[in-house]
RODOLUM-282481 format. One record per residue (C-alpha): x, y, z; residue in three letters; residue number from 0. Coordinates in steps of 0.05 Angstrom, whole numbers, padded with zeros to 5 digits. Example, Ala and Ser with C-alpha at 12.3 -4.5 7.8 and 13.67 -1.06 7.14 Angstrom:
u, v, w, type, seq
00246, -00090, 00156, ala, 0
00273, -00021, 00143, ser, 1
END
This chain:
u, v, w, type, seq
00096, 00173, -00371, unk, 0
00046, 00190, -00431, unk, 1
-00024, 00174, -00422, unk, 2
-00023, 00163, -00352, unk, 3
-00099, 00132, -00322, unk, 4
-00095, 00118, -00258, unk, 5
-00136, 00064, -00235, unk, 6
-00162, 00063, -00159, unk, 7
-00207, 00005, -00140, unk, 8
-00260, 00007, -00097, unk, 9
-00260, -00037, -00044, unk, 10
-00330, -00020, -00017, unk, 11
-00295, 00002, 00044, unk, 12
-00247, 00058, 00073, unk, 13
-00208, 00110, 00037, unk, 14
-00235, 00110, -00032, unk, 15
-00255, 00181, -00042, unk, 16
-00199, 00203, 00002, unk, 17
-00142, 00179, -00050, unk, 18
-00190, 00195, -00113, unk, 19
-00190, 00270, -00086, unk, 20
-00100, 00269, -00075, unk, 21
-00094, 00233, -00151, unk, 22
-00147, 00287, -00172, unk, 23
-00116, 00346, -00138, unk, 24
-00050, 00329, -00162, unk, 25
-00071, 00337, -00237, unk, 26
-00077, 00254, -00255, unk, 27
-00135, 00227, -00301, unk, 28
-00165, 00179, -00251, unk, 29
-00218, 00128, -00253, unk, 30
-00256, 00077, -00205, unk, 31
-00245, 00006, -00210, unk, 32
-00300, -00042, -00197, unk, 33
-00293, -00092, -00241, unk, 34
-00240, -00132, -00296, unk, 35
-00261, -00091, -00350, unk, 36
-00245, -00028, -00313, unk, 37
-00176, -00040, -00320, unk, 38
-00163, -00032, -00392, unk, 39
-00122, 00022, -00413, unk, 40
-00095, 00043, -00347, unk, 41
-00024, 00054, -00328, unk, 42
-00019, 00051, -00262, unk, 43
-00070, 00015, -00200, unk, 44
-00079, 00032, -00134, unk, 45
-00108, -00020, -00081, unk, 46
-00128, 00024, -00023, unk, 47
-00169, 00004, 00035, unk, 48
-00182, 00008, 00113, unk, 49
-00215, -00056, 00147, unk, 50
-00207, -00121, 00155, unk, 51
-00149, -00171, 00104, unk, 52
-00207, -00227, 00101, unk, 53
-00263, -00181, 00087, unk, 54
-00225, -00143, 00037, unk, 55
-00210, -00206, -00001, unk, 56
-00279, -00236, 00002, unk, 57
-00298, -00170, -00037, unk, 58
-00242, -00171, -00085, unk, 59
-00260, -00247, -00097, unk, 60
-00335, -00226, -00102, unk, 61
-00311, -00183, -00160, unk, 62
-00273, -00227, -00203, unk, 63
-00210, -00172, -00186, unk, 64
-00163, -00219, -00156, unk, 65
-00128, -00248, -00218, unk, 66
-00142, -00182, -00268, unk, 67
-00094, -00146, -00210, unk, 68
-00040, -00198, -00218, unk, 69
-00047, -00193, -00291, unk, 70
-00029, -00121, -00291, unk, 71
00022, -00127, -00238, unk, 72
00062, -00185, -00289, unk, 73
00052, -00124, -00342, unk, 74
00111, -00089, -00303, unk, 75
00053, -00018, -00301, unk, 76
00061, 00003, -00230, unk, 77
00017, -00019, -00173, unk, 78
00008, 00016, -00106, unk, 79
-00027, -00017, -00041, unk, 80
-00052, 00037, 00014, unk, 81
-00056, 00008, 00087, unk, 82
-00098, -00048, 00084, unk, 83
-00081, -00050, 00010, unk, 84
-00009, -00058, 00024, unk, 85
-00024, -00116, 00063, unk, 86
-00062, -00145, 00012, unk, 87
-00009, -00151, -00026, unk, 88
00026, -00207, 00020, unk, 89
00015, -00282, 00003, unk, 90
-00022, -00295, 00065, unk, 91
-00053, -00253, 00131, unk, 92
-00084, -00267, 00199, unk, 93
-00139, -00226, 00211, unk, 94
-00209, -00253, 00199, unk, 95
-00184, -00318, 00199, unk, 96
-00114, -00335, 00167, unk, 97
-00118, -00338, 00088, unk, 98
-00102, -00314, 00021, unk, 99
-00077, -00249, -00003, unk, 100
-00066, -00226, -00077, unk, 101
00016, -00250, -00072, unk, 102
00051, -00199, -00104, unk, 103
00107, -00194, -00042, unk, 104
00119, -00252, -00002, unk, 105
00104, -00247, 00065, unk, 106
00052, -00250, 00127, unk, 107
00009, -00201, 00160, unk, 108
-00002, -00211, 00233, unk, 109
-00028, -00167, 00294, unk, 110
00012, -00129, 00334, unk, 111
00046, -00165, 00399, unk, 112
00010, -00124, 00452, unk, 113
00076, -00141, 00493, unk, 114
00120, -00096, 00450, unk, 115
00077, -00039, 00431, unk, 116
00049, 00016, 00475, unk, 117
-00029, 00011, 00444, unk, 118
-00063, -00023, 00392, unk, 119
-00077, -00002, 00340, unk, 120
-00019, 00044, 00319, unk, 121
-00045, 00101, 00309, unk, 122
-00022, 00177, 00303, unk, 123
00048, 00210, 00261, unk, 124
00106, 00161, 00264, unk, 125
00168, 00176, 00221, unk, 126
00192, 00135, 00176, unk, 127
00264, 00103, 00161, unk, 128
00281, 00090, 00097, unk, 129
00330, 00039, 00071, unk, 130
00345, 00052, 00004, unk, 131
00333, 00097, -00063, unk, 132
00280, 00088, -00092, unk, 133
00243, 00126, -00156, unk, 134
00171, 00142, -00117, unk, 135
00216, 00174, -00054, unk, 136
00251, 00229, -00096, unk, 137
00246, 00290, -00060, unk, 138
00227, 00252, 00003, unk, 139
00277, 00259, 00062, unk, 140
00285, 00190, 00106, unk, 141
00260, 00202, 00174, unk, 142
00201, 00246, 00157, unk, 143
00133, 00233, 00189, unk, 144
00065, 00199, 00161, unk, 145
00000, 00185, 00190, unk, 146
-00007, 00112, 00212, unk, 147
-00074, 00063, 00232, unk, 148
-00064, -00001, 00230, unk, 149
-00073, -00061, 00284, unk, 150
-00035, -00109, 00234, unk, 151
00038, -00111, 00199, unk, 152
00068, -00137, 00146, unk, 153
00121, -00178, 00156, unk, 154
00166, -00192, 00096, unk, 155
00201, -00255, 00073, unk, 156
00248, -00219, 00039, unk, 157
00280, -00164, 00085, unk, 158
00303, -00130, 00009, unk, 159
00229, -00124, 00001, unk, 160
00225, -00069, 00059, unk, 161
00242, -00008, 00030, unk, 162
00223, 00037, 00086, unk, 163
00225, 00022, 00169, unk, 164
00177, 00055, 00232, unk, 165
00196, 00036, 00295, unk, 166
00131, 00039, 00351, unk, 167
00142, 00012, 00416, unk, 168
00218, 00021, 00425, unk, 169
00269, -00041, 00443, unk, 170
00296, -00099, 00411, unk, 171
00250, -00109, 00352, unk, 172
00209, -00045, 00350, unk, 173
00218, -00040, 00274, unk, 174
00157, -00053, 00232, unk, 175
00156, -00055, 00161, unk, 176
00120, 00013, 00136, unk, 177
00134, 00012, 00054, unk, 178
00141, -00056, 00014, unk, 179
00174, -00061, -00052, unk, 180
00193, -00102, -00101, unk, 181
00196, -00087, -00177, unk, 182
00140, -00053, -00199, unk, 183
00098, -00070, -00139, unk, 184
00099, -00018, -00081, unk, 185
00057, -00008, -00017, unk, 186
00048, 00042, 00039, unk, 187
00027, 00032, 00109, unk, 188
00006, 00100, 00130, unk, 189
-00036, 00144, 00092, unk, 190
00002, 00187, 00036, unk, 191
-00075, 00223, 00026, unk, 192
-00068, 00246, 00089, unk, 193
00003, 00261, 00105, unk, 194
00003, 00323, 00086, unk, 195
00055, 00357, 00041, unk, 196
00104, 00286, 00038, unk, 197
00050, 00239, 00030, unk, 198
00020, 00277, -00025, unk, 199
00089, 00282, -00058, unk, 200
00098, 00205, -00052, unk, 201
00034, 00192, -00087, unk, 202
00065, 00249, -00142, unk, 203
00118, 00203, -00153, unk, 204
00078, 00135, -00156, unk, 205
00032, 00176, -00209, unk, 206
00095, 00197, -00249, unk, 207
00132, 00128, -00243, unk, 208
00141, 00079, -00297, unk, 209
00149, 00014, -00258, unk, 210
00227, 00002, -00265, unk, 211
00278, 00013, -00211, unk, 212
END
């Protein structure tokens, strides 16, 4: 893609700087998003994030960001959510009180079931299962591992809209949803920033990708 800005807002929390320095590293114009006007002339967003879905959206409501991101997703540019971003993306979410999310994927995030996982949070490497081909995991092997923290998962309507699988806990249901797409929307649960050589080449990808499938 030509011109390629990528936009990461700043969600006054979390991983900012951390995915500002892999976009940088990897040789992509970058710029911080703080409000609607910051999002002219980019070509791709990125929603990252570590804290709490209510919080998160508070802010994002506080800025006047929510509808601006749905605007740009309905542009077909590409949109990535990181962690807490990725569950932003879901209609609606539990923690903090259940409410709102931008709704880009349908779906809910809830907490863990402390009966079917070993600890929460989930924290630590985990590999991940992916389900299908997809442009932002060329070069990516299914299987491979990330680094996970989250006490929350997305669970999607749409079991099409899961495009990659980590199972923690082990047993009948131990699979948790750990990337979401679905057209030009895309979200990871662990951290590509800091999952080393694959995460950085995922976020390559994303950087590189021009929204179609």
């Amino acid at each position: 893609m030509t011109d390629t800005l990528i936009g990461v807002i700043d969600m006054d929390m979390g991983n900012l700087r951390s995915v500002l320095n892999a976009v940088h590293s990897l040789g992509f114009d970058h710029k911080v998003v703080r409000a609607e006007a910051d999002i002219d002339g980019l070509s791709h967003l990125i929603l990252p994030g570590v804290g709490n879905y209510r919080t998160a959206m508070q802010h994002l409501e506080a800025q006047k960001l929510i509808e601006p991101i749905r605007a740009f997703a309905r542009t077909k540019r590409p949109v990535l959510g990181i962690c807490l971003g990725m569950q932003l993306l879901s209609f609606t979410g539990d923690e903090g009180g259940t409410g709102a999310g931008v709704s880009l994927i349908e779906g809910h995030v809830e907490r863990f079931d402390p009966m079917r996982v070993p600890t929460i949070p989930h924290v630590g490497w985990n590999e991940v299962r992916l389900t299908r081909k997809h442009p932002v995991l060329t070069k990516v092997k299914s299987g491979v591992d990330f680094y996970f923290v989250h006490s929350y998962h997305f669970r999607v309507d749409d079991p099409k809209d899961a495009l990659g699988l980590v199972e923690y806990g082990g047993g009948e249901h131990s699979d948790y949803v750990a990337i979401v797409a679905r057209d030009n929307v895309l979200g990871f649960q662990f951290h590509p920033e800091k999952s080393q050589n694959n995460g950085l080449k995922l976020l390559e990808n994303f950087c590189d990708w021009d929204g179609a499938c």
